[in-house]
RODO-2510 file (C-alpha; in nm, 4 decimals, decimal comma):
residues 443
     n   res          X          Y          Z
     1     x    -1,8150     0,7303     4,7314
     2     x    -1,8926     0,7503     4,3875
     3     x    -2,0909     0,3903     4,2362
     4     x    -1,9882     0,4522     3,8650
     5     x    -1,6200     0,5001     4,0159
     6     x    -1,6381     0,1644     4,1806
     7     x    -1,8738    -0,0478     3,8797
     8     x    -1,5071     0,0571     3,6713
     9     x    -1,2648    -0,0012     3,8790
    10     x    -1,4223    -0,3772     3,9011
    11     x    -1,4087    -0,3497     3,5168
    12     x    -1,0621    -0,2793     3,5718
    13     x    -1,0115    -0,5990     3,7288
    14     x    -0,9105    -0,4339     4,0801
    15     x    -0,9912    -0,5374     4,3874
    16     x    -1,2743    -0,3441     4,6006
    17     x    -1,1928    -0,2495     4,9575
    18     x    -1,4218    -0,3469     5,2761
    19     x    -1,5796     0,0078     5,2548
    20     x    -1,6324     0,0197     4,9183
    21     x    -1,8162    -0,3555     4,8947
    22     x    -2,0529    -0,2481     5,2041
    23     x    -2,1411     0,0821     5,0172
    24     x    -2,2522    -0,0938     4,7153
    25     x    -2,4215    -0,3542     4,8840
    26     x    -2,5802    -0,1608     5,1867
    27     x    -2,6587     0,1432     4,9033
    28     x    -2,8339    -0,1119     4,7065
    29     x    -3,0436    -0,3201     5,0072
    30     x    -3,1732     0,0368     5,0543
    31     x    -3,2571     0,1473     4,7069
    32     x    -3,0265     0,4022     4,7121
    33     x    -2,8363     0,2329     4,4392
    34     x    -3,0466     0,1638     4,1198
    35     x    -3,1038    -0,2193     3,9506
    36     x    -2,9317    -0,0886     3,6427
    37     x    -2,5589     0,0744     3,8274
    38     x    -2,6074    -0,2641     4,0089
    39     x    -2,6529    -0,4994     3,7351
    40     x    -2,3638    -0,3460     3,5656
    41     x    -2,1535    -0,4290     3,9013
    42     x    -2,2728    -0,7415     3,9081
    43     x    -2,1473    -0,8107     3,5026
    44     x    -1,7848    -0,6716     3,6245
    45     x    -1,7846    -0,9338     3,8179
    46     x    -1,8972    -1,2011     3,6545
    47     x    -1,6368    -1,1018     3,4164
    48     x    -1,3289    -1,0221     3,6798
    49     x    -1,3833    -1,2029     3,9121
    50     x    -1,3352    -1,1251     4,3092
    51     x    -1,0590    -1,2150     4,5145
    52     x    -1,0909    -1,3955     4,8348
    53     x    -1,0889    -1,1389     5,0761
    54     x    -1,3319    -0,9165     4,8607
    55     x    -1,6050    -1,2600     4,8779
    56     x    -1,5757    -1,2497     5,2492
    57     x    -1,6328    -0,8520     5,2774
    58     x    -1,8897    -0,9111     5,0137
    59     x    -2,0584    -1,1823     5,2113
    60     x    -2,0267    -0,9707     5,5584
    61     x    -2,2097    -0,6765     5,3842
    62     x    -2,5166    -0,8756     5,2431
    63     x    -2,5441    -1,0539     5,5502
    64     x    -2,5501    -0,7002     5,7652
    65     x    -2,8319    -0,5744     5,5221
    66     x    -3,0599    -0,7678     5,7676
    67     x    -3,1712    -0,9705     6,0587
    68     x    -2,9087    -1,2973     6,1982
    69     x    -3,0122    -1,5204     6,4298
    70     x    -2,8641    -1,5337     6,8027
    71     x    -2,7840    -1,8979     6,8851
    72     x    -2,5487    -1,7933     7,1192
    73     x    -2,7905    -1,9263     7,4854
    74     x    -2,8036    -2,2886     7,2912
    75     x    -2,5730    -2,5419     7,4027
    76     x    -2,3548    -2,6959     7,1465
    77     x    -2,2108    -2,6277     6,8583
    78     x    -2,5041    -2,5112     6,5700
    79     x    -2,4317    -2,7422     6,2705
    80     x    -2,6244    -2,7031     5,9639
    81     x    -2,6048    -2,9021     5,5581
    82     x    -2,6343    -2,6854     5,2477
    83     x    -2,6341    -2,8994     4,9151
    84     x    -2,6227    -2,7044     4,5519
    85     x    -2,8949    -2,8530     4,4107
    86     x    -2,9871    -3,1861     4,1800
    87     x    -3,2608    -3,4263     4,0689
    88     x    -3,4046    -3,6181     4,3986
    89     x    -3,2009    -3,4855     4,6227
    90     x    -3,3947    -3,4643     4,9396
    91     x    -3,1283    -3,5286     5,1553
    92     x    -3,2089    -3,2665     5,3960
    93     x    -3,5362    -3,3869     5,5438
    94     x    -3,2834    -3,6878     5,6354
    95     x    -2,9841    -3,5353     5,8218
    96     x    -3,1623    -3,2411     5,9830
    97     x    -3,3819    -3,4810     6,2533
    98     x    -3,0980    -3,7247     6,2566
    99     x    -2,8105    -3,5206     6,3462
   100     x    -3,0930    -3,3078     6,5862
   101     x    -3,1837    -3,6798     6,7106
   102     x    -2,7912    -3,7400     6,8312
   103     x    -2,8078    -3,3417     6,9996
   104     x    -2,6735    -3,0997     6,7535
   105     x    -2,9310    -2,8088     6,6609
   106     x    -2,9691    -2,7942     6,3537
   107     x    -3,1001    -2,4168     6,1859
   108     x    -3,1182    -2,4783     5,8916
   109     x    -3,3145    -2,1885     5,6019
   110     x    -3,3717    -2,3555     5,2738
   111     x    -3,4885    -2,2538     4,9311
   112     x    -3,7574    -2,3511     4,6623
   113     x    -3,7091    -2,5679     4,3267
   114     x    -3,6684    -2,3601     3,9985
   115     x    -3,6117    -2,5552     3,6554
   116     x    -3,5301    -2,8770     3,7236
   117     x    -3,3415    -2,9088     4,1253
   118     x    -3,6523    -2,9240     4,3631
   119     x    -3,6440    -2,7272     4,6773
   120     x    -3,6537    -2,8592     5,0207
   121     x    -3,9380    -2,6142     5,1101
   122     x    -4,1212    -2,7383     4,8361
   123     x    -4,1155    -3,0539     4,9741
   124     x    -4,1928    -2,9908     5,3182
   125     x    -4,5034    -2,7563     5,2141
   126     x    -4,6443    -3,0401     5,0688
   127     x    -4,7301    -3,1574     5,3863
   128     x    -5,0416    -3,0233     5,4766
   129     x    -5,0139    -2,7304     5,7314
   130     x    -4,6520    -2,7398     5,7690
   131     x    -4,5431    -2,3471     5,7688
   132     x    -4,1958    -2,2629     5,6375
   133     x    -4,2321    -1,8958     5,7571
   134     x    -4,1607    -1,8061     6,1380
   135     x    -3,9884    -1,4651     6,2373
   136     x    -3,5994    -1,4854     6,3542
   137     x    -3,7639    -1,5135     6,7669
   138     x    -3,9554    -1,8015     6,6742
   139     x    -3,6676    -1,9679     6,4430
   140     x    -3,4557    -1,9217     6,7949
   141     x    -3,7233    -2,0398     7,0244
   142     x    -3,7950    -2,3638     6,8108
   143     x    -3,4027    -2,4214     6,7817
   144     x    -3,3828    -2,3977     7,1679
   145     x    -3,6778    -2,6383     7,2358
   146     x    -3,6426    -2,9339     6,9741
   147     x    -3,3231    -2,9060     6,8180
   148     x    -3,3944    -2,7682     6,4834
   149     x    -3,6078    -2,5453     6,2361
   150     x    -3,6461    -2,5651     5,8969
   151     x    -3,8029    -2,2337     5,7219
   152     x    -3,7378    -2,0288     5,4163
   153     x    -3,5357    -1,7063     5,3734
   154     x    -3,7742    -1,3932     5,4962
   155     x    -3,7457    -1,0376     5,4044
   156     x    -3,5739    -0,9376     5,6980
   157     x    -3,2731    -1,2531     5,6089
   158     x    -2,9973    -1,1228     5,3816
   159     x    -3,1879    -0,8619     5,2092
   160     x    -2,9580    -0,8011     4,9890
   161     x    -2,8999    -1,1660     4,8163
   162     x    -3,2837    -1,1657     4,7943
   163     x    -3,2564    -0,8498     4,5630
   164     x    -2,9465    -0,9401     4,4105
   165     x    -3,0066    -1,2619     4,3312
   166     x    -3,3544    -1,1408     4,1178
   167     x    -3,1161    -0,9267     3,9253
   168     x    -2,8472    -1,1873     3,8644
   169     x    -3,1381    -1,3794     3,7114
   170     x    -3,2156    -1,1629     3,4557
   171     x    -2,8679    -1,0738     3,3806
   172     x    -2,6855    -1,3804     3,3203
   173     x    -2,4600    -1,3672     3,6005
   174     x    -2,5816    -1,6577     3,8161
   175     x    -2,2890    -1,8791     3,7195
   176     x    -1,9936    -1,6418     3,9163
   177     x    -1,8372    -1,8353     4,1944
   178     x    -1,7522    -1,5041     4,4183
   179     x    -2,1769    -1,4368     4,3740
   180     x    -2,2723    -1,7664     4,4968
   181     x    -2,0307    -1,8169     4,7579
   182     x    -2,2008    -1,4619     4,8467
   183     x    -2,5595    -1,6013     4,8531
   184     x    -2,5046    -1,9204     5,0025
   185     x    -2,2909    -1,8545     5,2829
   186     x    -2,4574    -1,5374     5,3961
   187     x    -2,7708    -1,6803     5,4433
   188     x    -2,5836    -1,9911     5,5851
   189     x    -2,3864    -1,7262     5,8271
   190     x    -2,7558    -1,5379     5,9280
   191     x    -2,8656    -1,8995     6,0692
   192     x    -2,6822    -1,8395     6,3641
   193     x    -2,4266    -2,1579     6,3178
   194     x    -2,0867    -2,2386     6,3889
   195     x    -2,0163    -2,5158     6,1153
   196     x    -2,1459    -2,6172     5,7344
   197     x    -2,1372    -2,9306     5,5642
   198     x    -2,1924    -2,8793     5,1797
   199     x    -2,2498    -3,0957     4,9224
   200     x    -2,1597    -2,9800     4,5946
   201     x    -2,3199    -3,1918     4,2863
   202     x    -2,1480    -3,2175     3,9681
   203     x    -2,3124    -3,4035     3,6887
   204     x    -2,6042    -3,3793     3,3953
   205     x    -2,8462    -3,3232     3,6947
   206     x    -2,6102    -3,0116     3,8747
   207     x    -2,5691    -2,6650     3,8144
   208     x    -2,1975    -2,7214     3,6915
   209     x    -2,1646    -3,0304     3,4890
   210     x    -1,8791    -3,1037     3,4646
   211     x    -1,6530    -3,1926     3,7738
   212     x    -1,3739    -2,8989     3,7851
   213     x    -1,6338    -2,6640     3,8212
   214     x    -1,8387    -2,8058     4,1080
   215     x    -1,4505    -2,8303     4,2215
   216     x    -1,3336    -2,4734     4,2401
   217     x    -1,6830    -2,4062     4,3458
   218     x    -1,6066    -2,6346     4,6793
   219     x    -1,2877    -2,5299     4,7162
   220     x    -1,3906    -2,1381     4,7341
   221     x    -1,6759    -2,2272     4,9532
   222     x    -1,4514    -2,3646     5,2008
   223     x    -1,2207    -2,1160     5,1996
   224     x    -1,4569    -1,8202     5,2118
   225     x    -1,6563    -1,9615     5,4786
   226     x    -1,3839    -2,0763     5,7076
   227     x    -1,2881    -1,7246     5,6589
   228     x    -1,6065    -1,6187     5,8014
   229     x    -1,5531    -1,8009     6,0776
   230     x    -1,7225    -2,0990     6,0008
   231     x    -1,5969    -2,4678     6,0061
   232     x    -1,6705    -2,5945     5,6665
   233     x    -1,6536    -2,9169     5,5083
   234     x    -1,7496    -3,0148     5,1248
   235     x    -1,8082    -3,3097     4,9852
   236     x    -1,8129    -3,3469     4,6202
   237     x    -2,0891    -3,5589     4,4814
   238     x    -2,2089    -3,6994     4,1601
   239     x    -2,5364    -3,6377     4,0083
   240     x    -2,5310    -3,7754     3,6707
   241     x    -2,8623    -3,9809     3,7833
   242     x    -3,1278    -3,8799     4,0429
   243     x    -3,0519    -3,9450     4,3815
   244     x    -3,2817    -4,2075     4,5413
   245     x    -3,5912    -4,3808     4,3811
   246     x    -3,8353    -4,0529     4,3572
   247     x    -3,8503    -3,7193     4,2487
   248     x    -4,1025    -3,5461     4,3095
   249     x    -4,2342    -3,3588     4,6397
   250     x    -4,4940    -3,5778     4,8319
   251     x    -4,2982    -3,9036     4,6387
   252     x    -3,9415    -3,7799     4,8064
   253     x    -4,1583    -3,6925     5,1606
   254     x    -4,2242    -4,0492     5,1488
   255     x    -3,9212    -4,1739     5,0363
   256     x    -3,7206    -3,9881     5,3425
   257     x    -4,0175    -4,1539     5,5101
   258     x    -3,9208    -4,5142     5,4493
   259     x    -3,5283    -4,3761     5,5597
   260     x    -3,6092    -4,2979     5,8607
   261     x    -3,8264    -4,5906     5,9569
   262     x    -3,5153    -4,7921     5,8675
   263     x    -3,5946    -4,8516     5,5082
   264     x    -3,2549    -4,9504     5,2715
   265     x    -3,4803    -4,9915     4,9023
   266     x    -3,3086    -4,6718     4,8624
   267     x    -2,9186    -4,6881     4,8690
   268     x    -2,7283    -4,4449     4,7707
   269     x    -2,9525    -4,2139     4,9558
   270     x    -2,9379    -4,4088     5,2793
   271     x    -2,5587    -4,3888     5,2059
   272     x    -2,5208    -4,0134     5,1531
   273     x    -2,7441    -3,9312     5,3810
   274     x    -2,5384    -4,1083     5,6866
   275     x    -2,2222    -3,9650     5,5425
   276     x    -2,3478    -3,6028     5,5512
   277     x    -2,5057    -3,6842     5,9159
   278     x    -2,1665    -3,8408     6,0449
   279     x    -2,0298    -3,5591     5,9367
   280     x    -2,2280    -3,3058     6,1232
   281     x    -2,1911    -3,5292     6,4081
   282     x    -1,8434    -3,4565     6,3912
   283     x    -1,8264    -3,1063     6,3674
   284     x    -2,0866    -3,0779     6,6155
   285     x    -1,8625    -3,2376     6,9117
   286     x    -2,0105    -3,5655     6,9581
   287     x    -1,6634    -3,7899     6,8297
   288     x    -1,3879    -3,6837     6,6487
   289     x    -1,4067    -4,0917     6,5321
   290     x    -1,5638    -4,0739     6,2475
   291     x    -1,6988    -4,4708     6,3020
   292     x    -1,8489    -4,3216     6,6283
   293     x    -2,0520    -4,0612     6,4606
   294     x    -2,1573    -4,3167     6,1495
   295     x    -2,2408    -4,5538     6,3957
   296     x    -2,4587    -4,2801     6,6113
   297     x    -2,6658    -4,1312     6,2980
   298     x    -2,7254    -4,5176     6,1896
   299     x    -2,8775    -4,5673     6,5893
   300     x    -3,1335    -4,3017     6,5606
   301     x    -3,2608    -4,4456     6,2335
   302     x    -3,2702    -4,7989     6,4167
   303     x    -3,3991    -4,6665     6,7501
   304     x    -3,6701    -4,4271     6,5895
   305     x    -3,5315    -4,1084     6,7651
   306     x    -3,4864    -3,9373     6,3848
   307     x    -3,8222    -4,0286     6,2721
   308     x    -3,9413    -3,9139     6,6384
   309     x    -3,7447    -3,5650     6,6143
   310     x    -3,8631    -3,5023     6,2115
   311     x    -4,2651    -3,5693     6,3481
   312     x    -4,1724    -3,3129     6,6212
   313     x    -4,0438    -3,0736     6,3736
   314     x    -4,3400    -3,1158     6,1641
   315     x    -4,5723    -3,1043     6,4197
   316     x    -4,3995    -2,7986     6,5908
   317     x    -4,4537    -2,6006     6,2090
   318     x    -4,8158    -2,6606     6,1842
   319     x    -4,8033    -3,0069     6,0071
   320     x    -5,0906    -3,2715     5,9525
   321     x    -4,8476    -3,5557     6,1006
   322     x    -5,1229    -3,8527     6,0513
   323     x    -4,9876    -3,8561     5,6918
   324     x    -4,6455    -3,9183     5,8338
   325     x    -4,7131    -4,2307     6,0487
   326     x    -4,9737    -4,3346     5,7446
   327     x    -4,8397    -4,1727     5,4360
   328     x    -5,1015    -4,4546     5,2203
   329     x    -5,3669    -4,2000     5,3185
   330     x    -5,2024    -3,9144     5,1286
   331     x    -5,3950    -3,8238     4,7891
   332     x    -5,1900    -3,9673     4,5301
   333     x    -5,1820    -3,8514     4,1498
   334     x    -5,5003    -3,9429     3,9206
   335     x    -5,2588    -4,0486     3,6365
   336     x    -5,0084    -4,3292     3,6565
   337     x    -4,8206    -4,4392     3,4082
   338     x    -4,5047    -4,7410     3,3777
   339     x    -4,2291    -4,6538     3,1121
   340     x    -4,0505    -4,9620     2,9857
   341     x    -3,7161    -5,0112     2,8673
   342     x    -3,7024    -4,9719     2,5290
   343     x    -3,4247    -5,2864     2,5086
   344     x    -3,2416    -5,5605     2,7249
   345     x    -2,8892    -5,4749     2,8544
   346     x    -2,7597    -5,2964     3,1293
   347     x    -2,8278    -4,9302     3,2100
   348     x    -2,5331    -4,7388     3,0910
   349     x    -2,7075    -4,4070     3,1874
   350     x    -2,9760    -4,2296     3,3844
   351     x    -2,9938    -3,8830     3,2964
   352     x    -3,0791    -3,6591     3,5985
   353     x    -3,1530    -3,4169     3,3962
   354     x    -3,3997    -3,5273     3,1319
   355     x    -3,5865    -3,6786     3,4299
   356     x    -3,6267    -3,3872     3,5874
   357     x    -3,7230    -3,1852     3,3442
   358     x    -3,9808    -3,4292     3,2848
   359     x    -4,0663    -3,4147     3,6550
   360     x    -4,1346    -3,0117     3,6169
   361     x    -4,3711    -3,0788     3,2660
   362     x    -4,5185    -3,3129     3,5100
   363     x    -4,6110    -3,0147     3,7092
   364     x    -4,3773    -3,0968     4,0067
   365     x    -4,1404    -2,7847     3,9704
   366     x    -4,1467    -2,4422     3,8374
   367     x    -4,0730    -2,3083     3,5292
   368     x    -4,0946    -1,9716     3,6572
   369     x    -4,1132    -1,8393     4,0276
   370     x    -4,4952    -1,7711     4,0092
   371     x    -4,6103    -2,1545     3,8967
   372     x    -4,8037    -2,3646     4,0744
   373     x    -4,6721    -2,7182     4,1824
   374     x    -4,8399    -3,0101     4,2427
   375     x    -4,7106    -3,1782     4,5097
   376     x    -4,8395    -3,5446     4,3872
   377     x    -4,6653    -3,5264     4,0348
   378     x    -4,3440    -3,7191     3,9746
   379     x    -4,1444    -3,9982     3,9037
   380     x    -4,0449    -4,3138     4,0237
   381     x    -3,7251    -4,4979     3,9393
   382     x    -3,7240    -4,8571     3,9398
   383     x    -3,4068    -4,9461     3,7608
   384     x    -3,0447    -4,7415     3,8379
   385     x    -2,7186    -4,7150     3,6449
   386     x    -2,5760    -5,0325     3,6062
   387     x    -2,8823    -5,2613     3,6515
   388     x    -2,9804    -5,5008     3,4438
   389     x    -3,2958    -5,4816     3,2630
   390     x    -3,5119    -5,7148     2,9935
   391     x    -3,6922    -5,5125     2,7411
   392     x    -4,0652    -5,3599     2,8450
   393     x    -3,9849    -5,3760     3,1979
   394     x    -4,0615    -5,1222     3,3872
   395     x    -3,7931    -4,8281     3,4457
   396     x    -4,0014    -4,5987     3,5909
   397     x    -4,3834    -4,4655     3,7026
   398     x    -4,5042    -4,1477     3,6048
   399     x    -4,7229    -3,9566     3,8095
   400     x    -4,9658    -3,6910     3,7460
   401     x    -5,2943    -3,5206     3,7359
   402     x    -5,3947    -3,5376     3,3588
   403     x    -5,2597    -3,8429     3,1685
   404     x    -5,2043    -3,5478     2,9152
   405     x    -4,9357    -3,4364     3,0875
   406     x    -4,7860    -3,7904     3,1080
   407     x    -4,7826    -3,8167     2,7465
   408     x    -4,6290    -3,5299     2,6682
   409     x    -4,3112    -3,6520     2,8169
   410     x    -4,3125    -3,9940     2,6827
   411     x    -4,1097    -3,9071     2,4135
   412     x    -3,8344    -3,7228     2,6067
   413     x    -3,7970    -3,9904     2,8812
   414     x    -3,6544    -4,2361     2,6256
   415     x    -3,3412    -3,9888     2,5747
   416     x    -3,2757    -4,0258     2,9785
   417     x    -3,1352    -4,4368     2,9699
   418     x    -2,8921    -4,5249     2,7770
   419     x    -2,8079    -4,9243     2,7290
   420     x    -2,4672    -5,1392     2,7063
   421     x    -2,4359    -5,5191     2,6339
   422     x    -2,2059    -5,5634     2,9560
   423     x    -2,1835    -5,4789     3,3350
   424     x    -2,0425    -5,1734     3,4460
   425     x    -1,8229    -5,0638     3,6718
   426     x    -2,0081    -4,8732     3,9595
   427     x    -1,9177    -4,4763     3,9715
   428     x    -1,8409    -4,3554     4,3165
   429     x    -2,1214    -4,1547     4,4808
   430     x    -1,8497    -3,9417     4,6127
   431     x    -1,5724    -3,8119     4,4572
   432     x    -1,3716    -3,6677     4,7326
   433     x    -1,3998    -3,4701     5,0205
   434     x    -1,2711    -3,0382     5,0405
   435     x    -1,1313    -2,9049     5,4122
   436     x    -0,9676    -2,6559     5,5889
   437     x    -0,6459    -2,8969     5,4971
   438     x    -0,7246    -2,8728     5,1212
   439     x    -0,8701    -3,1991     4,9278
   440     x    -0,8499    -3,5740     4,9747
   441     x    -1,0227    -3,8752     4,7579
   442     x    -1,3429    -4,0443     4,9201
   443     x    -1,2213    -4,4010     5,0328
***
């Protein structure tokens, strides 16, 4: 095959066949294929588009450019969550031990925070000791002993997206529907599971803002994964404020914290969080009543099995788990700061986006791949859309290392609320929900 044959006939707008995807994407995991025929591949794309069947083939050749799991001796059916990313949302670190608690293994391989969506492994590393790298025989070891393990993508998972991805980032082609379908559900596929709940965010604080991206997004998702032979289900979500009370690494640790010891100062993260579990419940065989599996997930919360399972986890990865059952002995940030409303009314708007930008001046995300984070630095919300609130009251506490840093985003902050003289109506948290049976409103 020739690669400058195939880069134009993807200019053309054709489709690729089977043979022709895995040579460009097997040629390239090998360095056979250079970053520059690639990157111009990778444009065609952006700009043509890929049909259906081409994303599957796509996402079969990436995921054969390395190691998979073999879940196959585990009981059950392998369930894991994938969410596209937002401001606070931590809602992994939630599900996983719950829906592991109930007796659905849960592999799950997550990624780190860049710009302003934080990373679950981010947040779990700032644990002390907890190790998100294990080789694929440990990942299926710990799976077959406790249920679920939580690590980061290795060199020998999916290659290929690692690769491609690095040149989609430099090439402006992150934002093409057939390439992220590609790079989420291959690595998704390499776990090992059976079935995929996603939650797609739409919103100031998402990768598509506005809502008929994250849509066809959802809808492509489910279609390309169920044609890997997945069961998928997507939920569509909004993220036009932060989810929870804190973003911010060790502050969202503790917040999941609080869930799982039965806290509810959090709720529309409590909320979500047993949605996406009752779902996983579902597809992995314990009811098809959906009351059944809410009411489940909401027992191992009460009953302490899902903080019980996510100390296991911990503990299993190397973890310091004294900071778990004490979390006040944690090393909190030198700097705090309150920010006060700047008027009375009601909170009109929350932006999930200014605040987490402010979060990553803060210095608790990157701005490139090779920063530092500081796993104390954040923010904590105090007020939400629609609350009331007097003037110089508190909205939020910033936390960091040098008040410096604090000040610097001061002026920023007050662009994230907006204020109106009456009560709103609430917005739903979700929008609707995306199946093998197409797309129905959330009731």
């Amino acid at each position: 095959m020739n690669t400058v044959s195939l880069i134009k006939k993807k200019q053309a707008g054709n489709s690729l066949t089977s043979e022709e995807v895995a040579y460009l994407v097997s040629g390239f995991a090998r360095a056979e294929i250079p970053d520059y025929q690639m990157a111009a591949f990778l444009m065609a794309t952006y700009f043509q588009g890929m049909s259906r069947a081409e994303t599957v083939e796509l996402t079969r050749a990436m995921i054969a450019s390395g190691d998979s799991a073999d879940l196959s001796s585990i009981a059950g059916i392998k369930v894991d969550k994938h969410s596209t990313g937002g401001v606070g949302d931590k809602v992994s670190l939630i599900v996983a031990p719950i829906a592991a608690a109930c007796g659905v293994p849960v592999p799950m391989i997550s990624g780190r925070g860049l710009g302003h969506t934080g990373g679950t492994l981010d947040k779990l590393e700032s644990i002390p000791g907890f190790s998100t790298q294990m080789s694929m025989q440990e990942f299926e070891k710990q799976v077959a002993e406790i249920g679920c393990a939580l690590i980061g993508q290795t060199d020998r998972i999916v290659p290929a997206d690692r690769k491609m991805y690095a040149l989609r980032d430099v090439t402006g082609t992150v934002q093409s529907i057939p390439l992220i379908c590609g790079s989420i559900l291959s690595k998704k596929v390499a776990e090992g599971i059976d079935a995929l709940v996603l939650d797609v965010k739409y919103g100031h604080g998402a990768v598509y803002q506005e809502v008929d991206g994250a849509r066809e997004l959802a809808h492509n998702l489910v279609e390309i994964g169920e044609g890997l032979g997945l069961q998928v289900v997507a939920l569509l979500t909004d993220m036009n404020q932060p989810l929870g009370n804190a973003i911010g690494n060790w502050l969202e640790v503790k917040e999941c914290l609080d869930i799982l010891k039965g806290s509810q100062s959090s709720p529309d993260l409590l909320e979500l969080s047993l949605i996406i579990s009752a779902l996983m419940l579902k597809l992995g065989g314990i009811s098809e009543d959906d009351q059944i599996c809410r009411q489940t997930a909401e027992k191992a919360i009460t009953d302490g099995s899902a903080f019980d399972k996510f100390v296991q986890i911990c503990q299993q990865q190397g973890a310091d788990v004294s900071f778990l059952n004490d979390p006040a002995t944690y090393p909190s940030a030198t700097a705090q700061v309150d920010f006060a409303a700047q008027q009375s009314g009601y909170l009109s708007e929350v932006n999930a986006l200014v605040i987490g930008q402010a979060a990553v001046e803060l210095g608790a995300g990157r701005k490139t791949k090779e920063d530092e984070i500081d796993y104390t630095a954040g923010i904590i919300l105090h007020k939400k859309r629609g609350g009331r609130v007097e003037k110089g009251e508190p909205l939020l506490t910033i936390c960091a290392q040098q008040k410096s840093l604090i000040d610097a985003v001061l002026p920023e902050l007050k662009n994230a609320f907006q204020y109106v003289d009456a009560p709103l109506q609430p917005k739903p948290l979700i929008l609707s929900m995306i199946d093998r049976n197409g797309e129905n409103p959330w009731i």
